[in-house]
Backbone as JSON Lines, residues from 0, in Angstrom:
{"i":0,"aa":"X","n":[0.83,-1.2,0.0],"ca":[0.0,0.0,0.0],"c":[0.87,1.26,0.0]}
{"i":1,"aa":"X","n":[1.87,1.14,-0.74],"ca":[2.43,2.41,-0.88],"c":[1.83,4.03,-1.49]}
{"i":2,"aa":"X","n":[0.95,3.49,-2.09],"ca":[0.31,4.96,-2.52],"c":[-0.36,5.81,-0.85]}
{"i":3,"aa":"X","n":[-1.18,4.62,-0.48],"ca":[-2.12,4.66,1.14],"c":[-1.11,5.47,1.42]}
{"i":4,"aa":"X","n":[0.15,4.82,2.26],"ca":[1.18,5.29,3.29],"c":[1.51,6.51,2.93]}
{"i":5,"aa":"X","n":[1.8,6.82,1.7],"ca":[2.44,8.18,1.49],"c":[1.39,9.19,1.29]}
{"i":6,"aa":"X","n":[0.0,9.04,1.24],"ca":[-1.27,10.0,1.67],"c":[-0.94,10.06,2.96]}
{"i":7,"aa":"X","n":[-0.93,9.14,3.32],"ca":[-1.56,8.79,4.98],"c":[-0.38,10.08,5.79]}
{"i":8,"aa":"X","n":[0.57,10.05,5.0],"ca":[2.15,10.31,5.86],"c":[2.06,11.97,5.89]}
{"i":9,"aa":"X","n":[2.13,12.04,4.39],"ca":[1.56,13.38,3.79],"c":[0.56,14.37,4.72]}
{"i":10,"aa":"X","n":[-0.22,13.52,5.0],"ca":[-1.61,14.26,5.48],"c":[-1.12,14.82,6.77]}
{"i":11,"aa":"X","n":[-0.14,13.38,7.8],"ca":[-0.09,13.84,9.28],"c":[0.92,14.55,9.01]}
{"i":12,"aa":"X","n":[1.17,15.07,8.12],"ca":[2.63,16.31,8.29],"c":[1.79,17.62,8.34]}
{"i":13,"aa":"X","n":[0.79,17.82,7.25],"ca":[0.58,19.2,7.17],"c":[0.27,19.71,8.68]}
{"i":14,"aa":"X","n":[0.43,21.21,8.13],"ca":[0.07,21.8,9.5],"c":[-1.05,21.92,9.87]}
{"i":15,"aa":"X","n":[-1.75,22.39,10.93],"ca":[-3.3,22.47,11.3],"c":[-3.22,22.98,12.66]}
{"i":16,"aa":"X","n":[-4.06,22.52,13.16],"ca":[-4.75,22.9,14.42],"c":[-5.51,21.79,14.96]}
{"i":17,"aa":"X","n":[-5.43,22.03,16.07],"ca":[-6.02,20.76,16.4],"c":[-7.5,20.55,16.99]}
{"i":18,"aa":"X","n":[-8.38,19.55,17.68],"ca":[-9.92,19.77,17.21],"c":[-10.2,19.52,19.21]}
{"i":19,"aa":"X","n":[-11.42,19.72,18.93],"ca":[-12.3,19.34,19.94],"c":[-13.29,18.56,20.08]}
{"i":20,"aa":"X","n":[-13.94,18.67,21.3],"ca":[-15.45,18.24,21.65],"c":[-16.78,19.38,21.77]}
{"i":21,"aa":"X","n":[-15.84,20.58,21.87],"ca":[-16.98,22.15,21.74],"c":[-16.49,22.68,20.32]}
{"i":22,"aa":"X","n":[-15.76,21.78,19.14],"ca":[-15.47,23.03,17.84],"c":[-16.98,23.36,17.54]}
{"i":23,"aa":"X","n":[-18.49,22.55,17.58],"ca":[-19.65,22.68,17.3],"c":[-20.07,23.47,18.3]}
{"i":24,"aa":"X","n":[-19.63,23.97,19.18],"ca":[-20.16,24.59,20.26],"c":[-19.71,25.85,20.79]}
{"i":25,"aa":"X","n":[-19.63,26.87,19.96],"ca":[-18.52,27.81,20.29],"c":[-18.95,28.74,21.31]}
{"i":26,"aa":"X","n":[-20.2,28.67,21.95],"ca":[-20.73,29.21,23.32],"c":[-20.53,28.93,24.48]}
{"i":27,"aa":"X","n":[-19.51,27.5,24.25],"ca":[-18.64,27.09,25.68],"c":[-17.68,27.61,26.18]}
{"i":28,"aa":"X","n":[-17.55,28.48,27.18],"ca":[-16.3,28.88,27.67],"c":[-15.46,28.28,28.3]}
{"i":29,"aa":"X","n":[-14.78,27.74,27.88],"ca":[-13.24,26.74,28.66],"c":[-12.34,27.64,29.44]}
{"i":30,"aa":"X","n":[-12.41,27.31,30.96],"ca":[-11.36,27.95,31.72],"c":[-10.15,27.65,31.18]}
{"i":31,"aa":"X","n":[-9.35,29.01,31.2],"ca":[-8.1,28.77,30.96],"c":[-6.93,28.43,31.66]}
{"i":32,"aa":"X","n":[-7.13,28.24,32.82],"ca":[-6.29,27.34,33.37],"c":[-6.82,25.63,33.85]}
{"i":33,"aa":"X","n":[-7.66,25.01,32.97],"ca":[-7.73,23.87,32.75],"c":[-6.95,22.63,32.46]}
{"i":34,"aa":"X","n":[-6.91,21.92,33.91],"ca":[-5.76,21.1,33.35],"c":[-6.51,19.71,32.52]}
{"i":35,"aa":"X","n":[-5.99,19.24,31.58],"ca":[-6.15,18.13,30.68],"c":[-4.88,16.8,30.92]}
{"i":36,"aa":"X","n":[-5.67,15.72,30.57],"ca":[-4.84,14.32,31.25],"c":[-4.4,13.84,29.5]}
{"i":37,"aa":"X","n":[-3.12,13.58,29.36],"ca":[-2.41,13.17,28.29],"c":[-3.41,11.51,27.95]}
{"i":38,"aa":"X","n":[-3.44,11.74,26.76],"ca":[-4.35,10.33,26.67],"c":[-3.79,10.03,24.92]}
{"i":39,"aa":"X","n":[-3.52,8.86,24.06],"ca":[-3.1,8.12,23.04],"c":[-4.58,7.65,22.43]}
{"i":40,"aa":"X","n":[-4.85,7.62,21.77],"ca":[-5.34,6.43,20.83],"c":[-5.3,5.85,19.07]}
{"i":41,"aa":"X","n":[-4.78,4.73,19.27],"ca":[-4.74,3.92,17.81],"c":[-5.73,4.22,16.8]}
{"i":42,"aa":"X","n":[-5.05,5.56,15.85],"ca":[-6.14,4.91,14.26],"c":[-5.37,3.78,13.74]}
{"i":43,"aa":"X","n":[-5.84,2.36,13.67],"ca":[-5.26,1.87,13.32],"c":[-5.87,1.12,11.54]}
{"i":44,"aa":"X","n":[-5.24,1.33,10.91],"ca":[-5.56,1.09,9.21],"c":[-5.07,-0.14,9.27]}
{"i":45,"aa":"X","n":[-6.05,-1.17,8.8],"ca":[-5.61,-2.47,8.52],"c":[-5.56,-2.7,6.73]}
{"i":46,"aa":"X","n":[-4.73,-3.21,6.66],"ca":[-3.98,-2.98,4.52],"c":[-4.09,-4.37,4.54]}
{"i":47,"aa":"X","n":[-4.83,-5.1,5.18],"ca":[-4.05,-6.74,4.72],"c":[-5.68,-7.0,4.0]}
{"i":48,"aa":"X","n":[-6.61,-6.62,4.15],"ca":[-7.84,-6.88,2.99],"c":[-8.11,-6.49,1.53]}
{"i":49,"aa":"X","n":[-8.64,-6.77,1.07],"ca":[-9.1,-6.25,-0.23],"c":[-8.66,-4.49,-0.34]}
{"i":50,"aa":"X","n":[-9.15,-3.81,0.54],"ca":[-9.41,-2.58,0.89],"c":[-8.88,-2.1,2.49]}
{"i":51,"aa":"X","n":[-8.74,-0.8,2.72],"ca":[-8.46,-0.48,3.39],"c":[-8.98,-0.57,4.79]}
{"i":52,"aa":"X","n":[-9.37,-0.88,6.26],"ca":[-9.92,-0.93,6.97],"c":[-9.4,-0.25,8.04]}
{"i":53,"aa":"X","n":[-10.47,0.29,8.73],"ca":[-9.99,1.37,10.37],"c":[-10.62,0.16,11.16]}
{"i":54,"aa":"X","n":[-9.8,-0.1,12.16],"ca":[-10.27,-1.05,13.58],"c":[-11.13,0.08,14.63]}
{"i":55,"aa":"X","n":[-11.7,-0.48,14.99],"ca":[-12.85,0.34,15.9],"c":[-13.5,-0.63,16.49]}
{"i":56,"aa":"X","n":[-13.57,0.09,18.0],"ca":[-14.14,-1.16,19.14],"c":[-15.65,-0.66,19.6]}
{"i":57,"aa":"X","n":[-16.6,-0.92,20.21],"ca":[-17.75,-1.06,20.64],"c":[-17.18,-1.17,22.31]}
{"i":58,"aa":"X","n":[-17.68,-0.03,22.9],"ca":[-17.21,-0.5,24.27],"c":[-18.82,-1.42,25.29]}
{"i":59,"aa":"X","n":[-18.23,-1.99,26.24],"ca":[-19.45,-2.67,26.79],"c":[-20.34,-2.2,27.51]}
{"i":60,"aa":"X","n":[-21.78,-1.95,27.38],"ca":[-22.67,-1.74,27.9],"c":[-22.89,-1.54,29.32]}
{"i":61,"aa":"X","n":[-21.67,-2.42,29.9],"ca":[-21.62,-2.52,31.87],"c":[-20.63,-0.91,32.02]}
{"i":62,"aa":"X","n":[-19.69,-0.56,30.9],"ca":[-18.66,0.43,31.62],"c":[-19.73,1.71,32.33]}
{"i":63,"aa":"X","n":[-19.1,2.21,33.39],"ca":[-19.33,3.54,34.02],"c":[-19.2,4.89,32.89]}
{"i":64,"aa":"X","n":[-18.28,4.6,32.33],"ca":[-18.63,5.91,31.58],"c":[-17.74,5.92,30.08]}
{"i":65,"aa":"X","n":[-19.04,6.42,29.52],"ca":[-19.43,5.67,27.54],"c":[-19.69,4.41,27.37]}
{"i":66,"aa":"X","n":[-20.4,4.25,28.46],"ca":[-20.66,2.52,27.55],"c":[-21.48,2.53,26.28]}
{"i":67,"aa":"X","n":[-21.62,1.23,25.59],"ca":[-22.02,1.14,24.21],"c":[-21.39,1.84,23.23]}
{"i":68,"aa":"X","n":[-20.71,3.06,22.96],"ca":[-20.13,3.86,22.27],"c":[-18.8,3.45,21.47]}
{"i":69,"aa":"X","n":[-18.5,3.67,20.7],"ca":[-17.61,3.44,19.56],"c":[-16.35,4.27,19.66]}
{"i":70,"aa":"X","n":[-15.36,3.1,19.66],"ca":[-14.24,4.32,19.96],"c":[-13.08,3.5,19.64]}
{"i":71,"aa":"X","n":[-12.1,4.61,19.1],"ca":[-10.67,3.9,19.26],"c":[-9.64,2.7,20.29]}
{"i":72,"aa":"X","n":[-9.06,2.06,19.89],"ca":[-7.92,1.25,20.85],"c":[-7.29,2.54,21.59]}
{"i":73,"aa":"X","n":[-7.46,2.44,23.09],"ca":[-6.59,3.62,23.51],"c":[-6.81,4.27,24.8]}
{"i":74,"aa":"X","n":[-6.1,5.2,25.27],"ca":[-6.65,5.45,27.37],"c":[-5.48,6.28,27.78]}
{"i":75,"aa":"X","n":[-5.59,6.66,28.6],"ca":[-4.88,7.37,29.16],"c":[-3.31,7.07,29.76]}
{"i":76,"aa":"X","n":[-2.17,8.37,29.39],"ca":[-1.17,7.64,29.5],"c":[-0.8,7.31,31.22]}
{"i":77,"aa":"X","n":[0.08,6.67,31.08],"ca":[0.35,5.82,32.84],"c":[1.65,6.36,32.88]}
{"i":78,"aa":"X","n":[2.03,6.53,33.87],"ca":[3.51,6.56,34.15],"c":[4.66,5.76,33.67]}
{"i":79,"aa":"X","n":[3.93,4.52,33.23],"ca":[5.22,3.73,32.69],"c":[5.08,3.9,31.35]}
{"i":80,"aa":"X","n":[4.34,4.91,30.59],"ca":[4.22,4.61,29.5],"c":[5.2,5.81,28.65]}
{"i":81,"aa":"X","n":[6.31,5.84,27.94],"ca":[7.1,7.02,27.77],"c":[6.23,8.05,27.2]}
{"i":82,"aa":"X","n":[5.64,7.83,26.13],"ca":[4.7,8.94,25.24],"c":[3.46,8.55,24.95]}
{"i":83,"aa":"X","n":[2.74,9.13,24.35],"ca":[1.27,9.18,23.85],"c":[0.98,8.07,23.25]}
{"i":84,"aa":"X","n":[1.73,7.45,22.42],"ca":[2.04,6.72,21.53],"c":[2.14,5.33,21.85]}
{"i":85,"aa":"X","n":[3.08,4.91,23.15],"ca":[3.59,3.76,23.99],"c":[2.13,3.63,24.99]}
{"i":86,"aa":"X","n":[1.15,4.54,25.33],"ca":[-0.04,4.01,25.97],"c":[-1.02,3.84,24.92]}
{"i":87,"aa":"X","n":[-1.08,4.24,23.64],"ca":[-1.89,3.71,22.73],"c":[-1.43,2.4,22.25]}
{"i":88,"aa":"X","n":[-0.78,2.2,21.82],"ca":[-0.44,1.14,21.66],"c":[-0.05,-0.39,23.01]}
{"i":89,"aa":"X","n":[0.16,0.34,23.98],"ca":[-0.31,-0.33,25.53],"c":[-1.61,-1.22,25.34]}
{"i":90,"aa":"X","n":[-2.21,-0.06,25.47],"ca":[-3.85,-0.24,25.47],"c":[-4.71,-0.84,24.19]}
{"i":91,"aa":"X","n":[-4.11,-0.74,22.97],"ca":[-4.47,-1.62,22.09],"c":[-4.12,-3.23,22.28]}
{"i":92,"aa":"X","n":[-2.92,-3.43,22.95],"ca":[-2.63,-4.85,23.2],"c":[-3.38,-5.29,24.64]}
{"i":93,"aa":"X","n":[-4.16,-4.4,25.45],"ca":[-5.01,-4.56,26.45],"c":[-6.54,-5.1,26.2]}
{"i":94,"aa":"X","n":[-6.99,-4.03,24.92],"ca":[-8.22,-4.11,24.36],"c":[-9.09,-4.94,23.73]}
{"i":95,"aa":"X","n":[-7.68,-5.12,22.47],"ca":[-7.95,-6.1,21.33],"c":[-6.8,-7.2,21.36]}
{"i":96,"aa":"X","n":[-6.05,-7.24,22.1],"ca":[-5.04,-8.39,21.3],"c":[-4.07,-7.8,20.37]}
{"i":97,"aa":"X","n":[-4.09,-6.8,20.42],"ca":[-2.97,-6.4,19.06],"c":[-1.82,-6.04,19.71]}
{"i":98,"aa":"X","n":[-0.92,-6.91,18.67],"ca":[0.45,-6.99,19.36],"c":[1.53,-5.41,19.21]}
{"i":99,"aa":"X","n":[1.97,-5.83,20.34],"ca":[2.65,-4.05,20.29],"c":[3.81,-3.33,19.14]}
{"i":100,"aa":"X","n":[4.2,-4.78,18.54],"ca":[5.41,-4.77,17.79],"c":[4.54,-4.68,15.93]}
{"i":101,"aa":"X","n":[3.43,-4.93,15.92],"ca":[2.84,-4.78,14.65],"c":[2.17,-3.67,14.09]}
{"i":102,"aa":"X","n":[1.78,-3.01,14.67],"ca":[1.78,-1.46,14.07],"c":[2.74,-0.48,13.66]}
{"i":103,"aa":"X","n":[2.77,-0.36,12.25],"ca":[3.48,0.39,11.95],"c":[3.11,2.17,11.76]}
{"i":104,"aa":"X","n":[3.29,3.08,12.83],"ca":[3.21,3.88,13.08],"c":[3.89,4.53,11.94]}
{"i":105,"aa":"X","n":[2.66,6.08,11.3],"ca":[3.24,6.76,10.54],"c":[2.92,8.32,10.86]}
{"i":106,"aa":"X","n":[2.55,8.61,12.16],"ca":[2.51,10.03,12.83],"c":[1.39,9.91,13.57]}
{"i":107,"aa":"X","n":[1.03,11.5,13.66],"ca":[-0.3,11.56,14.69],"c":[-0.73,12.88,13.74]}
{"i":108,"aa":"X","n":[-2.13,12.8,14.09],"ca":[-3.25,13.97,13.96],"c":[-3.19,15.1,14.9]}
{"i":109,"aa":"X","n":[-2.95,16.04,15.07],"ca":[-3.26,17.32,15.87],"c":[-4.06,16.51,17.41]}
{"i":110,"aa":"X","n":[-3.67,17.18,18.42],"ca":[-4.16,16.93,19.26],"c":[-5.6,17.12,19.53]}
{"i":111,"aa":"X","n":[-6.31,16.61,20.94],"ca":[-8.11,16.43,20.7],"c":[-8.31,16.89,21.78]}
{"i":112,"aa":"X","n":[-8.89,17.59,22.61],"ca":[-9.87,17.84,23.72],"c":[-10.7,17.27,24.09]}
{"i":113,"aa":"X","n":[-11.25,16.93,24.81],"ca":[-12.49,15.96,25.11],"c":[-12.98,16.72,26.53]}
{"i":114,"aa":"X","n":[-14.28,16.3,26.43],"ca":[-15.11,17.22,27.3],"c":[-14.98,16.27,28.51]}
{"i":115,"aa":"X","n":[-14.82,15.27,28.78],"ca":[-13.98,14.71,29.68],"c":[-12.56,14.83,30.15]}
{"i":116,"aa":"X","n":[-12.19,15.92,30.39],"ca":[-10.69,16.9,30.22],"c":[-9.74,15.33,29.7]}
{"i":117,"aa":"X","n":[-9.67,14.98,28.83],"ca":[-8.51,14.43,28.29],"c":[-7.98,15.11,26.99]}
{"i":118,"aa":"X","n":[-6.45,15.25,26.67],"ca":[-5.85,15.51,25.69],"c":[-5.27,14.31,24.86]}
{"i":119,"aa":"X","n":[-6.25,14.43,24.16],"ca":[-5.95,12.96,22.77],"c":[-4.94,12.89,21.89]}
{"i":120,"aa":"X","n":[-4.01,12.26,21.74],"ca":[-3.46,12.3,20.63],"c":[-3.62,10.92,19.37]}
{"i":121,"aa":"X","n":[-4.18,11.18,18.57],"ca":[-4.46,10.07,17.71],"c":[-3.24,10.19,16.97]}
{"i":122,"aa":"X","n":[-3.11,8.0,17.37],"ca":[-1.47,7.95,16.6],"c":[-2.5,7.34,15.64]}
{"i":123,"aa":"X","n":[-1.95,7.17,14.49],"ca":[-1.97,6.53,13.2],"c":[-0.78,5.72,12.75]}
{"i":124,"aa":"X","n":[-1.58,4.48,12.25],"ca":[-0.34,3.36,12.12],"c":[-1.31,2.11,11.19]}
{"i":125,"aa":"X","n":[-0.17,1.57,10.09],"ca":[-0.96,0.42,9.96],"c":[-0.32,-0.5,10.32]}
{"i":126,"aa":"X","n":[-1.56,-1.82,9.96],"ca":[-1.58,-2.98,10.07],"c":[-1.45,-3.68,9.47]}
{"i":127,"aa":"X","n":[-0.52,-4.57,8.86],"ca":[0.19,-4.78,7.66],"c":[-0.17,-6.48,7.86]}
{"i":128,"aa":"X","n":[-0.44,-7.15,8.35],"ca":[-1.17,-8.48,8.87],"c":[-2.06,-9.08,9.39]}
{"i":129,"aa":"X","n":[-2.96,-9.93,9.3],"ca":[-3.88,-10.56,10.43],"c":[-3.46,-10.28,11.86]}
{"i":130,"aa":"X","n":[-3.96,-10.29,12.79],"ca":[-3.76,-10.87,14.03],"c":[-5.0,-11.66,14.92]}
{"i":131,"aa":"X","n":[-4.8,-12.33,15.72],"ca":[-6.08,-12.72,16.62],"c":[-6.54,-11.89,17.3]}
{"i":132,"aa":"X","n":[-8.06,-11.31,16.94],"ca":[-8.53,-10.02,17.72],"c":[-9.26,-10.71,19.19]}
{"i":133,"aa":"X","n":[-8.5,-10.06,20.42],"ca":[-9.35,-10.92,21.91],"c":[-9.49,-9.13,22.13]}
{"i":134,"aa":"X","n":[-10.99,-9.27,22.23],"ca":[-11.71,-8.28,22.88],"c":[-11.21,-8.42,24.23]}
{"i":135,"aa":"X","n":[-10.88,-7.21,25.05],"ca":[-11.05,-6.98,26.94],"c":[-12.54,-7.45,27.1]}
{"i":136,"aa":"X","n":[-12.2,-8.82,28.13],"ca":[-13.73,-8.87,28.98],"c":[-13.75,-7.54,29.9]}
{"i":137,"aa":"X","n":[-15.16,-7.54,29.81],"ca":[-15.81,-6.31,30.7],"c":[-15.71,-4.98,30.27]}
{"i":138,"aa":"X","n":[-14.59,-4.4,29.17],"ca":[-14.83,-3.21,28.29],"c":[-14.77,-3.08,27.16]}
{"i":139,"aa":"X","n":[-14.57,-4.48,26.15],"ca":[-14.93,-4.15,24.8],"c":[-15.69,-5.14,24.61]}
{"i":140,"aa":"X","n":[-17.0,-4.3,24.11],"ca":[-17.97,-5.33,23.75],"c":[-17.9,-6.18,22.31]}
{"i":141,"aa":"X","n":[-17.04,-5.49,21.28],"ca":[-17.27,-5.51,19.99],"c":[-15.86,-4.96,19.41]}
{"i":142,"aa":"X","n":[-15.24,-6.08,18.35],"ca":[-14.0,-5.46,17.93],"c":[-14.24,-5.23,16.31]}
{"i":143,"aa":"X","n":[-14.66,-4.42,15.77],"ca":[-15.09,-4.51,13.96],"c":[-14.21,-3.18,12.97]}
{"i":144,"aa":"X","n":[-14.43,-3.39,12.0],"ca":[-13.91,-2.64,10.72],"c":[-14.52,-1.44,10.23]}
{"i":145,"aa":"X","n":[-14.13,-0.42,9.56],"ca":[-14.93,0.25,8.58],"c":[-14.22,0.62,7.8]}
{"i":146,"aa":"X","n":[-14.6,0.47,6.53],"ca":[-13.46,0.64,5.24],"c":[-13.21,2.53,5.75]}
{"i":147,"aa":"X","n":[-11.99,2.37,5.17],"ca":[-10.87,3.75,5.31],"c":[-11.93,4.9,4.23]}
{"i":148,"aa":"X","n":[-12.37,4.24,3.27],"ca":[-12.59,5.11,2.04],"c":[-14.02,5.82,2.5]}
{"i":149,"aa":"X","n":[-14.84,4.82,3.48],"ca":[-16.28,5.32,4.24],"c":[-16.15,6.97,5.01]}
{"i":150,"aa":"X","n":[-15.13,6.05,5.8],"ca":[-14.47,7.22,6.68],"c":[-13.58,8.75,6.36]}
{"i":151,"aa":"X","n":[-13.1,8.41,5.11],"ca":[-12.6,9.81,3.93],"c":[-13.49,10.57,3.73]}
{"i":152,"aa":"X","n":[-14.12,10.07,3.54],"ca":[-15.62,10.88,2.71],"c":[-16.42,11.9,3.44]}
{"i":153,"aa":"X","n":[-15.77,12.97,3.02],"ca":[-16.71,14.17,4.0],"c":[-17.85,14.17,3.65]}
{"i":154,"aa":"X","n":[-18.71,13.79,2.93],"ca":[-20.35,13.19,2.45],"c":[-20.9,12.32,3.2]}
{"i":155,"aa":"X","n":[-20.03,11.26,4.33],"ca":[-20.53,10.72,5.04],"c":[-21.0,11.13,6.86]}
{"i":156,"aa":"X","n":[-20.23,12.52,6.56],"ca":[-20.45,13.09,8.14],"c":[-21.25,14.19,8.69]}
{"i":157,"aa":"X","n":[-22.05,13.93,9.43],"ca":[-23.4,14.5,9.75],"c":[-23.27,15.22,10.89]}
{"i":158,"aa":"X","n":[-23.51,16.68,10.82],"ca":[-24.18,17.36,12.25],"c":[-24.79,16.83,12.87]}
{"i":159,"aa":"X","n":[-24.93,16.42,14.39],"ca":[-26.11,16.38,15.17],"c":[-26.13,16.96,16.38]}
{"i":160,"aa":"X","n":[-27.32,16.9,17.28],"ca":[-26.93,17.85,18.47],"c":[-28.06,16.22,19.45]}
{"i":161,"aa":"X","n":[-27.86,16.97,20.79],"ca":[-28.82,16.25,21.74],"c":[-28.54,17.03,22.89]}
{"i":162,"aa":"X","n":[-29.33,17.01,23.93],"ca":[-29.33,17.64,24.84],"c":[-28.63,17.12,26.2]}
{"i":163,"aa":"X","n":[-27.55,18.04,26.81],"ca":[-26.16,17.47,27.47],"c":[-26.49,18.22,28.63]}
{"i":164,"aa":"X","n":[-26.3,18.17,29.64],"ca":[-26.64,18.42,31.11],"c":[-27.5,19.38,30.9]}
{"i":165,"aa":"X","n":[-28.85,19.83,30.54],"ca":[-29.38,20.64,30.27],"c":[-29.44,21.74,29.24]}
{"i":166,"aa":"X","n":[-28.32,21.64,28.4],"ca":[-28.07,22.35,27.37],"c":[-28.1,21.74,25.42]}
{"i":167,"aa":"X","n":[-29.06,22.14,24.57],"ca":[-28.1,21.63,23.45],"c":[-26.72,21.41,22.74]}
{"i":168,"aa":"X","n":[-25.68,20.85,22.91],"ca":[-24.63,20.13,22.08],"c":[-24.87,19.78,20.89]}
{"i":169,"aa":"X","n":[-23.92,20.3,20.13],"ca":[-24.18,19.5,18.67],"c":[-22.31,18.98,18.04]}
{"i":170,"aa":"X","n":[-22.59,17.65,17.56],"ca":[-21.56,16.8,17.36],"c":[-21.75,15.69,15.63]}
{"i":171,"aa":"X","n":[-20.67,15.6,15.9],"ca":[-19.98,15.33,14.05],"c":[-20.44,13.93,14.7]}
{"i":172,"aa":"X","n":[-21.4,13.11,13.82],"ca":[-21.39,11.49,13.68],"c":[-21.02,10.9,11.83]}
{"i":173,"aa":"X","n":[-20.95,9.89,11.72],"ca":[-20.14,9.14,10.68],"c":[-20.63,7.95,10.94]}
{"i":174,"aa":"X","n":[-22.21,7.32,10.76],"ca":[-22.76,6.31,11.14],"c":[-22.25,5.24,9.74]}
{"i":175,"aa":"X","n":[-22.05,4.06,10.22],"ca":[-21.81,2.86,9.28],"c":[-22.41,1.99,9.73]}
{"i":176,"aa":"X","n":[-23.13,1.41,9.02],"ca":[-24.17,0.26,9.09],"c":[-24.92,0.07,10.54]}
{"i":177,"aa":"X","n":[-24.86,-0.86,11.11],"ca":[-25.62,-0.76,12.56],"c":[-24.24,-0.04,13.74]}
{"i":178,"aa":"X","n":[-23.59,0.74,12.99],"ca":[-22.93,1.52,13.62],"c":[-23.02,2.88,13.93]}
{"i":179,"aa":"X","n":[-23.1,3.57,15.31],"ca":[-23.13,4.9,15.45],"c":[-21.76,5.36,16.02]}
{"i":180,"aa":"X","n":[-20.94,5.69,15.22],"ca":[-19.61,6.6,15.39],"c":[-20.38,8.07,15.42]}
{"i":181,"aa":"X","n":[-19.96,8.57,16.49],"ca":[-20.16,9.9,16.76],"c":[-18.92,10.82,17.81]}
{"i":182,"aa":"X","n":[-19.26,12.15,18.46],"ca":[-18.31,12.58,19.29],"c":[-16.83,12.61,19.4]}
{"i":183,"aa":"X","n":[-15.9,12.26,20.26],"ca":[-14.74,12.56,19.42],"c":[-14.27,11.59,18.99]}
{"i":184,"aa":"X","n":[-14.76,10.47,18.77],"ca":[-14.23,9.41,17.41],"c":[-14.87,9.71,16.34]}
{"i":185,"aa":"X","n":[-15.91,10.69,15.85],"ca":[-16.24,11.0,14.67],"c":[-14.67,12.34,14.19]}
{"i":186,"aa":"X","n":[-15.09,13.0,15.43],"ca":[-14.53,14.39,15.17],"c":[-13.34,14.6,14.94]}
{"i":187,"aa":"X","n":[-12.25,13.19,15.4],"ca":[-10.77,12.99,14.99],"c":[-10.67,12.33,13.42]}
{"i":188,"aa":"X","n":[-11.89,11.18,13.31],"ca":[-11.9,10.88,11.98],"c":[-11.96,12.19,10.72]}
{"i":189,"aa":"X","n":[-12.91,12.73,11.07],"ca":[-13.2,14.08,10.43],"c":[-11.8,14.68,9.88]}
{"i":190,"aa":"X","n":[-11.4,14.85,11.35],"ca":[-9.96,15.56,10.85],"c":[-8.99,15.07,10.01]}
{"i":191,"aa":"X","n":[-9.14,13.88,9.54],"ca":[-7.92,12.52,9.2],"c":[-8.51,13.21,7.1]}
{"i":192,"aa":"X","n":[-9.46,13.33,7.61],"ca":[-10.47,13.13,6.3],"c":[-10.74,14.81,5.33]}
{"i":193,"aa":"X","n":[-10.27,15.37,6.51],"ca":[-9.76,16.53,5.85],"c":[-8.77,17.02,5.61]}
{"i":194,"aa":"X","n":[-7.58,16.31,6.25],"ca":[-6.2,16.74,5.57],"c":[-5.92,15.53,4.7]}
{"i":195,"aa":"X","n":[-6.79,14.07,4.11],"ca":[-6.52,13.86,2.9],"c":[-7.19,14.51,1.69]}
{"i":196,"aa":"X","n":[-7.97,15.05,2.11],"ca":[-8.9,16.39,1.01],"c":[-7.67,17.8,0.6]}
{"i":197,"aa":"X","n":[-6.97,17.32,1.01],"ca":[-5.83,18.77,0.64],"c":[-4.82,18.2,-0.57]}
């Protein structure tokens, strides 16, 4: 997939800015001395199919907080973990089974905000082989695919809003089949999908 890699590479170079969980919300005022918790997560592109595929987990219905929701391999970094990068990939071999030595990392996306004060950094890396996918008992309910080319497609991503501690929110979803990708796993995809549009 050499054409892929050198988009893919291309894209995480340009410059930008990086995104949020209020860019739809610009009536939120964020204290500015807000501290945010360093947090990783795996886009991880699987090249070994026909077509391109993003791994994406289904978290389980029992977790305390986001259950059911769709989201990257990935969590917050730990002390033993050197960079952003070494707890995403931690936590992908926690999640799914994916081994730490098989992703081939080709940058990161601009950093993410999350209204859960975490600071995201989505690494990007592919997957150049099968592996045996073992879901985490008790937080991943569901380990599945969505072609790369779904997820490019700024035609596939939809405004929506719902009502958040008493207030309207409105947030980027990217639904695929009996899938609802929304919030900031839509809103980092988004971003992936607009610096291959350049």
């Amino acid at each position: 997939m050499p054409d892929l890699e050198q988009q893919l590479t291309a894209a995480l170079g340009a410059v930008g800015d990086g995104s949020s969980d209020f860019d739809l919300n610009p009536d939120v005022a964020l204290p500015a001395d807000r501290k945010l918790r360093p947090a990783g997560v795996l886009v991880a592109v699987s090249t070994y199919q026909e077509a391109p595929q993003v791994i994406l987990t289904k978290r389980s219905s029992a977790l305390k907080h986001h259950p059911g929701q769709i989201a990257f391999a990935g969590g917050k970094q730990d002390a033993a973990d050197a960079t952003v990068a070494d707890a995403a990939l931690r936590e992908a071999w926690e999640e799914i089974g994916l081994p730490r030595e098989l992703p081939r990392i080709l940058g990161s996306l601009p950093q993410h905000e999350t209204v859960t004060g975490f600071q995201v950094t989505p690494v990007v890396a592919l997957i150049d082989r099968p592996f045996e996918i073992r879901p985490e008992a008790g937080e991943v309910a569901e380990v599945f695919s969505v072609p790369l080319s779904h997820l490019l497609d700024p035609g596939n991503y939809q405004v929506q809003s719902r009502r958040w501690r008493g207030v309207r929110r409105h947030y980027f979803a990217v639904p695929y089949g009996p899938y609802y990708i929304w919030g900031a796993t839509a809103r980092m995809l988004r971003g992936l999908a607009e610096r291959m549009q350049r």
